[in-house]
C-alpha positions in Angstrom: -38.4 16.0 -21.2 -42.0 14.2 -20.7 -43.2 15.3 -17.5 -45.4 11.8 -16.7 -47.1 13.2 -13.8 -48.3 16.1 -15.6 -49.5 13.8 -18.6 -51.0 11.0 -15.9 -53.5 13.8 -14.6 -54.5 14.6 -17.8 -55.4 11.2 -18.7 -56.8 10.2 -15.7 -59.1 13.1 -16.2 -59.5 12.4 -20.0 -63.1 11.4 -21.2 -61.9 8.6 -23.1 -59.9 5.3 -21.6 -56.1 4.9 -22.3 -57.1 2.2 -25.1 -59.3 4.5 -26.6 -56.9 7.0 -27.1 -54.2 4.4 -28.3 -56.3 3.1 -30.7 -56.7 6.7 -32.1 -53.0 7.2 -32.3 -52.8 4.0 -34.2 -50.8 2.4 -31.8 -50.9 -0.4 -29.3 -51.9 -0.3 -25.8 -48.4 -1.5 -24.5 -46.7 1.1 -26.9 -48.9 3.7 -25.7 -48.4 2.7 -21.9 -44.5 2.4 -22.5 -44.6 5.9 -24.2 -47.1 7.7 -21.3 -44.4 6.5 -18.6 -41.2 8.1 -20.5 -39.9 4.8 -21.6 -39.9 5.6 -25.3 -41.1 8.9 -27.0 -43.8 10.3 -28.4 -43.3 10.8 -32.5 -44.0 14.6 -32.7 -47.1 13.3 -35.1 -48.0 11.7 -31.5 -48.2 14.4 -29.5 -50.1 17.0 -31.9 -52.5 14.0 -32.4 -52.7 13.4 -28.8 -53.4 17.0 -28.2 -56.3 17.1 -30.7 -58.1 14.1 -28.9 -57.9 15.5 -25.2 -58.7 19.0 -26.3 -54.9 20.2 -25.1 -53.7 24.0 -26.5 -50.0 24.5 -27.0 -49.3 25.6 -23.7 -51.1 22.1 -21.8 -48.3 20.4 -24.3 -45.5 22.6 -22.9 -46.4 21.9 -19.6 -46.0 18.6 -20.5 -43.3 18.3 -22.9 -41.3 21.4 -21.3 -39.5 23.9 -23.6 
């Protein structure tokens, strides 16, 4: 389950803005807001993608994702 603390701080502290990085994903900025507060999930595609821009290693996503 999405931790959406966990994932807040590491946006707040990413170097890019949420838009930024929704754009990247190739989605919109509400889908990308509704996905970061656990309202609908993150394809897997998403998350590996997401890790790649914010410079996240497998564990940061397991901390966020769980097990």
């Amino acid at each position: 389950m999405l931790d959406i603390v966990a994932l807040d701080k590491i946006l707040d502290s990413a170097p890019m803005k949420r838009k930024t990085i929704a754009e990247n994903l190739g989605v919109g900025f509400s889908t990308f807001s509704q996905k970061a507060n656990g309202h609908r999930r993150f394809t897997a595609e998403e998350a590996i993608q997401l890790a790649e821009l914010l410079g996240l290693s497998l564990d940061d996503l397991k901390a966020i994702w769980g097990d």
